[in-house]
Residue frames as a rotation matrix with the C-alpha (Angstrom) as fourth column:
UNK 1
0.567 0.808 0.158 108.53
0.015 0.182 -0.983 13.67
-0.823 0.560 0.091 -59.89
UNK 2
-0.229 -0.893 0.387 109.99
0.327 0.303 0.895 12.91
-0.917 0.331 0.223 -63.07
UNK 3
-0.626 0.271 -0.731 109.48
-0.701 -0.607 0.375 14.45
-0.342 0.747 0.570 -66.62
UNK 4
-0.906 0.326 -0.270 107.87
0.041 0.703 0.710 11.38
0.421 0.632 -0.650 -68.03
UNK 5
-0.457 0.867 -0.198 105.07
0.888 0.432 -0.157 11.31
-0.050 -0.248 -0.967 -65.57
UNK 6
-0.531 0.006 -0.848 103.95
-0.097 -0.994 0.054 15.40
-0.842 0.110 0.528 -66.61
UNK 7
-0.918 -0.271 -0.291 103.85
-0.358 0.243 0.902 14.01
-0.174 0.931 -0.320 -70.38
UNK 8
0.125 0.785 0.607 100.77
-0.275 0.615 -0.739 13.35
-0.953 -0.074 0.292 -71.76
UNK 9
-0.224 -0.219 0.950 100.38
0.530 0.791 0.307 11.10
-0.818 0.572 -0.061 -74.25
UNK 10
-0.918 -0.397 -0.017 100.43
0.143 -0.370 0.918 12.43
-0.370 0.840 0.397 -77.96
UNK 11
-0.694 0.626 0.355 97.05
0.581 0.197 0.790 11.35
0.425 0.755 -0.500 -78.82
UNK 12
0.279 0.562 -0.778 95.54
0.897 -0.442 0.002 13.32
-0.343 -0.699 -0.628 -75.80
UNK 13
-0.407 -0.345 -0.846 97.25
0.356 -0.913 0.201 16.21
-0.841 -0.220 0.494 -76.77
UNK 14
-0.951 0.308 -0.007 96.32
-0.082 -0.232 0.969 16.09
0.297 0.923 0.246 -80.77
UNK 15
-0.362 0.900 -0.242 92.86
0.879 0.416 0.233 15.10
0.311 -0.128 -0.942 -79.28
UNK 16
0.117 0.119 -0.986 92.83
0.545 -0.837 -0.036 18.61
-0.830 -0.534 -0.163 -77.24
UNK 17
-0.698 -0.274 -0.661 94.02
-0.207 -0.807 0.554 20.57
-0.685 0.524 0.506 -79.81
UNK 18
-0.729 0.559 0.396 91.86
0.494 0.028 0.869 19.30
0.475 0.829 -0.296 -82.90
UNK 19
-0.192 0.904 -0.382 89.04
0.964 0.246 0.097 20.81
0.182 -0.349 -0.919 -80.88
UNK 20
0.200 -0.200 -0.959 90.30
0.208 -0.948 0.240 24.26
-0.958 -0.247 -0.148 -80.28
UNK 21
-0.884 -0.468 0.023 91.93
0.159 -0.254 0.954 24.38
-0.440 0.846 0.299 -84.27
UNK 22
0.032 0.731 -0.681 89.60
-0.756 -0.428 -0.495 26.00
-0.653 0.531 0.540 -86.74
UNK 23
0.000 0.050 0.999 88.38
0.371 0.928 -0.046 23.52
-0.929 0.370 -0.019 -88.96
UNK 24
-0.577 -0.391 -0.717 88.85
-0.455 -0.575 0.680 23.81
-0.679 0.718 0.154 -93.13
UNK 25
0.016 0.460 0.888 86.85
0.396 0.812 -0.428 22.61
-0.918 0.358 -0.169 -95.93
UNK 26
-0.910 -0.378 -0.173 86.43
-0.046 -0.323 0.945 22.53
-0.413 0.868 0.276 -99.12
UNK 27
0.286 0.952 0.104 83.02
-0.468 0.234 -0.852 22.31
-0.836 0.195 0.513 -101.44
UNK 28
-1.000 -0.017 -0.013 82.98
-0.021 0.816 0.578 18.87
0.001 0.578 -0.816 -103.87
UNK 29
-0.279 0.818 -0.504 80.48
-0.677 0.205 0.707 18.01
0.681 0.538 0.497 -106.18
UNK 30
-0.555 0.324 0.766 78.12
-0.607 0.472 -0.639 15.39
-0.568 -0.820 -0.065 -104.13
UNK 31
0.057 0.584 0.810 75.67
0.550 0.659 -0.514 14.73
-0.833 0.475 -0.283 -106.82
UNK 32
-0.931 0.016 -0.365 75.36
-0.290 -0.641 0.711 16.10
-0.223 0.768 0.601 -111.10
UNK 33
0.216 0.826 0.521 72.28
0.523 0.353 -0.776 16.30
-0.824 0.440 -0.356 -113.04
UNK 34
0.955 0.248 -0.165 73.01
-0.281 0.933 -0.226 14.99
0.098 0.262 0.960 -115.64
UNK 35
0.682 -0.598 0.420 75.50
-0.066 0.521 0.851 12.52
-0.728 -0.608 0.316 -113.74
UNK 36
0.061 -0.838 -0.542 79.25
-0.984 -0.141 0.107 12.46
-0.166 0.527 -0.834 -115.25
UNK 37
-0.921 -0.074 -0.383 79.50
-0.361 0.535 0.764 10.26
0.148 0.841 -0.520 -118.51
UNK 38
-0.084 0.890 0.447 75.87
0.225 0.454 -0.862 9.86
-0.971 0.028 -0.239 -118.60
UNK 39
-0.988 -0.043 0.151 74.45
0.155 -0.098 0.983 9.32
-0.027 0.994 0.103 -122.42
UNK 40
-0.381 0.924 -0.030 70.86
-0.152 -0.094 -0.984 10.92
-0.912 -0.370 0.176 -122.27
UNK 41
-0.283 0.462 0.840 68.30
0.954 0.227 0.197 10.21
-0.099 0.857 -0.505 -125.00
UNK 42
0.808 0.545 0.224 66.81
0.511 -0.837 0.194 14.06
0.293 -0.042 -0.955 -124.28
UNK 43
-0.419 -0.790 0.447 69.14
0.277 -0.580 -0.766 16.92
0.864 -0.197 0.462 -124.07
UNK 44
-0.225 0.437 -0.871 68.32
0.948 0.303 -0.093 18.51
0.224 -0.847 -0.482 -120.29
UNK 45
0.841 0.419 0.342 66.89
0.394 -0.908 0.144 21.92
0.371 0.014 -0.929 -119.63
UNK 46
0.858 -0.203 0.471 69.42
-0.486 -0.617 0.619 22.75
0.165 -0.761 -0.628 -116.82
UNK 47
0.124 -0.773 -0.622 72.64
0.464 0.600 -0.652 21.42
0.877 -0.208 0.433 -116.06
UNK 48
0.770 -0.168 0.615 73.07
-0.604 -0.503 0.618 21.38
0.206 -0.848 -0.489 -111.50
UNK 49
-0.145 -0.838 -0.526 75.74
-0.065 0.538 -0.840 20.37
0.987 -0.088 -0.133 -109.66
UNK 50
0.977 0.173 0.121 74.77
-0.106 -0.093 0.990 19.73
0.183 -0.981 -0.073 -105.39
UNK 51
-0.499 -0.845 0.193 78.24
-0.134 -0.144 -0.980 20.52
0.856 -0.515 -0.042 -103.34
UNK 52
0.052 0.132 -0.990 78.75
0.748 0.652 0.126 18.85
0.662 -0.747 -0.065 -99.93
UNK 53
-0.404 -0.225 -0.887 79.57
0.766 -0.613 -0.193 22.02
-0.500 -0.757 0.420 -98.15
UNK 54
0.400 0.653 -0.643 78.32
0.534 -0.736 -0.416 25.76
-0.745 -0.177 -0.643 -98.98
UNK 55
-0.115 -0.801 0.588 79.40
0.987 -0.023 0.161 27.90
-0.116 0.598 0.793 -101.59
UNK 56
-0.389 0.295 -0.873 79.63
0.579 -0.658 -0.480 31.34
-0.716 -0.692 0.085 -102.31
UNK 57
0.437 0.640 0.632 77.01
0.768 0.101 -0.633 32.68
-0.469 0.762 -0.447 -104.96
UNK 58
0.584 -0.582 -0.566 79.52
-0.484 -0.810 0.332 35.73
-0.651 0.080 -0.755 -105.63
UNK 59
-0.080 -0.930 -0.360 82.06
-0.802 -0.154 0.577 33.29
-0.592 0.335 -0.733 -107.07
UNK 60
-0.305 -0.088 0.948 80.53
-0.233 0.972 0.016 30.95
-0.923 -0.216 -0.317 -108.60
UNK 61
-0.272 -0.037 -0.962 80.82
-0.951 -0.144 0.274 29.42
-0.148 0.989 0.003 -112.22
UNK 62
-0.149 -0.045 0.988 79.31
0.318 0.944 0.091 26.88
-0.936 0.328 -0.126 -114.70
UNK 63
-0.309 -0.351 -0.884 80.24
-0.887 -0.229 0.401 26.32
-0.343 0.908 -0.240 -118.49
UNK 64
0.519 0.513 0.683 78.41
0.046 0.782 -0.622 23.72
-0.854 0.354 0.382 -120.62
UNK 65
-0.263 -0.492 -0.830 80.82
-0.833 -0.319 0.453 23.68
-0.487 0.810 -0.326 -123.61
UNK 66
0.871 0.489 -0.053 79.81
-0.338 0.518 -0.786 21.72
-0.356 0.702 0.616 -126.59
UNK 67
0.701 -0.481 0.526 82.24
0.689 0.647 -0.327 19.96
-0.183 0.592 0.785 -129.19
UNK 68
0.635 0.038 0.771 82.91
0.531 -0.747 -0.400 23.36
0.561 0.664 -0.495 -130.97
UNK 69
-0.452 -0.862 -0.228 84.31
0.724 -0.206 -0.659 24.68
0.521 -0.463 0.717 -127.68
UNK 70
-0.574 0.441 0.690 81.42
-0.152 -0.886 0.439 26.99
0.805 0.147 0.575 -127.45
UNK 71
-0.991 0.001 -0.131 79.50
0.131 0.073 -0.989 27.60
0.008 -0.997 -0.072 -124.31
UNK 72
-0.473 0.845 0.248 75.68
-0.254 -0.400 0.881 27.00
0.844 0.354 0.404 -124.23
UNK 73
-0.870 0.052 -0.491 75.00
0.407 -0.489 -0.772 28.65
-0.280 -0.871 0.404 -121.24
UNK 74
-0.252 0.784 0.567 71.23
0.610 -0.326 0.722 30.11
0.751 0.528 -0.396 -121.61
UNK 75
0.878 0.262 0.401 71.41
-0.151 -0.643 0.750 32.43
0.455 -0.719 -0.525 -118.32
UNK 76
0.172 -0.562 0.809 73.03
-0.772 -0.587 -0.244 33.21
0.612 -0.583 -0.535 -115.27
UNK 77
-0.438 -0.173 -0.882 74.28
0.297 0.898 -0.324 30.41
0.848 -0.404 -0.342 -113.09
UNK 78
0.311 0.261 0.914 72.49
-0.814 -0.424 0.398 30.48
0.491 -0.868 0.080 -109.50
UNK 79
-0.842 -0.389 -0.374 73.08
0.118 0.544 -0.831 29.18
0.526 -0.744 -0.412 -106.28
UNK 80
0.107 0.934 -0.342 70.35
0.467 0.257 0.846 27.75
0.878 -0.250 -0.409 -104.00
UNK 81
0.661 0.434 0.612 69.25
-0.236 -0.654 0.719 29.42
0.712 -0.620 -0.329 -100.87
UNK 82
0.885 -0.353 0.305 71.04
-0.387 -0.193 0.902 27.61
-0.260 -0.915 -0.307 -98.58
UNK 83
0.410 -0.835 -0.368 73.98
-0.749 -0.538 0.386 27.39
-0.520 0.117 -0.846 -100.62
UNK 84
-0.263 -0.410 0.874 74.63
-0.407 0.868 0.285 23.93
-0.875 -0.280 -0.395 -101.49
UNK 85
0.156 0.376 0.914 73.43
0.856 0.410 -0.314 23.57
-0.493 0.831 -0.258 -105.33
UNK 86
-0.549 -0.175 -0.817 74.69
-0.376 -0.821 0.429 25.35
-0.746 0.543 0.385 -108.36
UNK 87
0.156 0.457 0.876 72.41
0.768 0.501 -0.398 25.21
-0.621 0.735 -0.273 -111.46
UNK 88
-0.470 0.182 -0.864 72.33
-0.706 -0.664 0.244 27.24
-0.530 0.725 0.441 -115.06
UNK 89
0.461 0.882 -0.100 69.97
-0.176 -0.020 -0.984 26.89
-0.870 0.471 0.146 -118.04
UNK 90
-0.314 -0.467 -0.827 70.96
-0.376 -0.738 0.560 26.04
-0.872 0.487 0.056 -121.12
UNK 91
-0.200 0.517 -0.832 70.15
-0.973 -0.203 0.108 25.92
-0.114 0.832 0.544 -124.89
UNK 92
0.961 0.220 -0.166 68.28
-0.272 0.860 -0.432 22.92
0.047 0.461 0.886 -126.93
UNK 93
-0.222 -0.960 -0.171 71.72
-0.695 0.033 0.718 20.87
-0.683 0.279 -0.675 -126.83
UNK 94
0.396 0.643 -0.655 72.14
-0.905 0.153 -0.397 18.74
-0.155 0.750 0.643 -129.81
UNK 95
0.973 -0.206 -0.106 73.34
0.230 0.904 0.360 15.59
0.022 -0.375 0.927 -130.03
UNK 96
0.409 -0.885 0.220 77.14
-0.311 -0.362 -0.879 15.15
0.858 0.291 -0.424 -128.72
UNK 97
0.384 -0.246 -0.890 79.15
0.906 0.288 0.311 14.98
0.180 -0.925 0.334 -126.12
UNK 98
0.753 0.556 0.353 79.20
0.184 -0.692 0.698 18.00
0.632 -0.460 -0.623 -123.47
UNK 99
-0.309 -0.535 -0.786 81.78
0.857 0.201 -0.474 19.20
0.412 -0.821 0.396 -120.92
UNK 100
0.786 0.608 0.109 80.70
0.218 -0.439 0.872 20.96
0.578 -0.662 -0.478 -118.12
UNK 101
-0.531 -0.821 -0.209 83.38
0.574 -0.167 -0.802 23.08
0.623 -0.546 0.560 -115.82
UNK 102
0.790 0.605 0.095 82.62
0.288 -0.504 0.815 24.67
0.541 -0.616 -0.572 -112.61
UNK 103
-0.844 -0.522 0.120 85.11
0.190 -0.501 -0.844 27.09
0.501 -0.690 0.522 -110.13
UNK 104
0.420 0.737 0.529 83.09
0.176 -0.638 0.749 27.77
0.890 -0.221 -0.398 -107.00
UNK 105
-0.258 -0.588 0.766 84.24
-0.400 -0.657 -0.639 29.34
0.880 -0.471 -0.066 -103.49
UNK 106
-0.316 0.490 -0.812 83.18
0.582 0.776 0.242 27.64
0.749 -0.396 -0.531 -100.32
UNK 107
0.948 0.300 0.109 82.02
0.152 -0.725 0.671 29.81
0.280 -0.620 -0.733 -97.64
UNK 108
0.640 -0.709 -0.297 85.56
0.062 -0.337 0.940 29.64
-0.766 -0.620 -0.171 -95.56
UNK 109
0.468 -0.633 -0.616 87.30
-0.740 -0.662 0.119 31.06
-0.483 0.400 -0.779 -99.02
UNK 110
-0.476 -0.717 0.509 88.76
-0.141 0.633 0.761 27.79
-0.868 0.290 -0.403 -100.40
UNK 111
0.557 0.477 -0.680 87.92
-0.830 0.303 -0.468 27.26
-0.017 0.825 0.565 -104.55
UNK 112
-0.215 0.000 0.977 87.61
-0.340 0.938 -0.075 24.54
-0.916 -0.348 -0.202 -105.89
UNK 113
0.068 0.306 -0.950 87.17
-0.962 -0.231 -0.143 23.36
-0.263 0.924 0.279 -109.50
UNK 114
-0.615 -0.267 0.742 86.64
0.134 0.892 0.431 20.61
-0.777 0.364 -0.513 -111.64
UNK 115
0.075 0.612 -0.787 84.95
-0.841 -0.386 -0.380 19.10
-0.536 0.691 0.485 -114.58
UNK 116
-0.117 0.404 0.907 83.02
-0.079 0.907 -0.414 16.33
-0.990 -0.120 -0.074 -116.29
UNK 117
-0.790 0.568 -0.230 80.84
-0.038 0.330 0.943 14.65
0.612 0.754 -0.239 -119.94
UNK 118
-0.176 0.759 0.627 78.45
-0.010 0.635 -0.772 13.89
-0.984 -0.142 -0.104 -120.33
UNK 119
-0.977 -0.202 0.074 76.66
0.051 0.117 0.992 12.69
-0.209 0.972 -0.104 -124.17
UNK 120
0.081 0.936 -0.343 73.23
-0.650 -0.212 -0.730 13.71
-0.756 0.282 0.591 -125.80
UNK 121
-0.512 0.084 0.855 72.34
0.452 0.873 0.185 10.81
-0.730 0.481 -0.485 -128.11
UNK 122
-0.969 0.094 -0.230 71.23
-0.248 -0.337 0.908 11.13
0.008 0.937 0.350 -131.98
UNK 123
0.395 0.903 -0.172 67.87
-0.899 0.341 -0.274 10.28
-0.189 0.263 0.946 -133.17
UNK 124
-0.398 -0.368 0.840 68.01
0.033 0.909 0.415 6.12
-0.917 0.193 -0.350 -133.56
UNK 125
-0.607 0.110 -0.787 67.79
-0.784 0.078 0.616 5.15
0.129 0.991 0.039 -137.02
């Protein structure tokens, strides 16, 4: 018998093994409300973010910052029962334009962060 015919092919082997290896992941935004570089005519009560995978309500952050630099946060950020949506309240915004940052944790420990605009329109003349 020769060594070659023992050998299995590469893809059989990476095929075996991916199945036995712990998988990793990460949690990404999926969907915003209100949706990055949207211009709204109404400022929005609530600023959420839905994530594609779980997160963990321990570690999780959102910041509405305004021109100024200031955060108008109006509570506590939560997370949704079955993990997958971060939302926080926040003040009357006035017109402008808005950035929003979030850091959150996925269940298997991996953070993640990012951050968006969005623009609250003036009264029209």
């Amino acid at each position: 018998m020769t060594v070659r015919a023992l050998t299995l092919p590469a893809a059989v082997v990476y095929s075996l093994l991916a199945g036995v290896l712990p998988a990793s992941a990460h949690s990404f935004p999926e969907q915003e409300s209100p949706p990055a570089g949207a211009t709204l005519s109404q400022p929005p009560p609530e600023i959420t973010i839905q994530y594609d995978a779980p997160i963990e309500k321990l570690f999780a952050s959102l910041q509405v910052l305004n021109s100024a630099g200031q955060d108008e946060v109006a509570g506590k950020p939560e997370v949704s029962a079955d993990g997958s949506k971060l939302s926080v309240p926040v003040n009357k915004l006035a017109p402008g334009q808005y950035i929003v940052r979030w850091s959150v944790v996925c269940i298997d420990t991996h953070r993640t962060q990012g951050s968006y605009s969005f623009t609250v329109e003036g009264p029209h003349s």
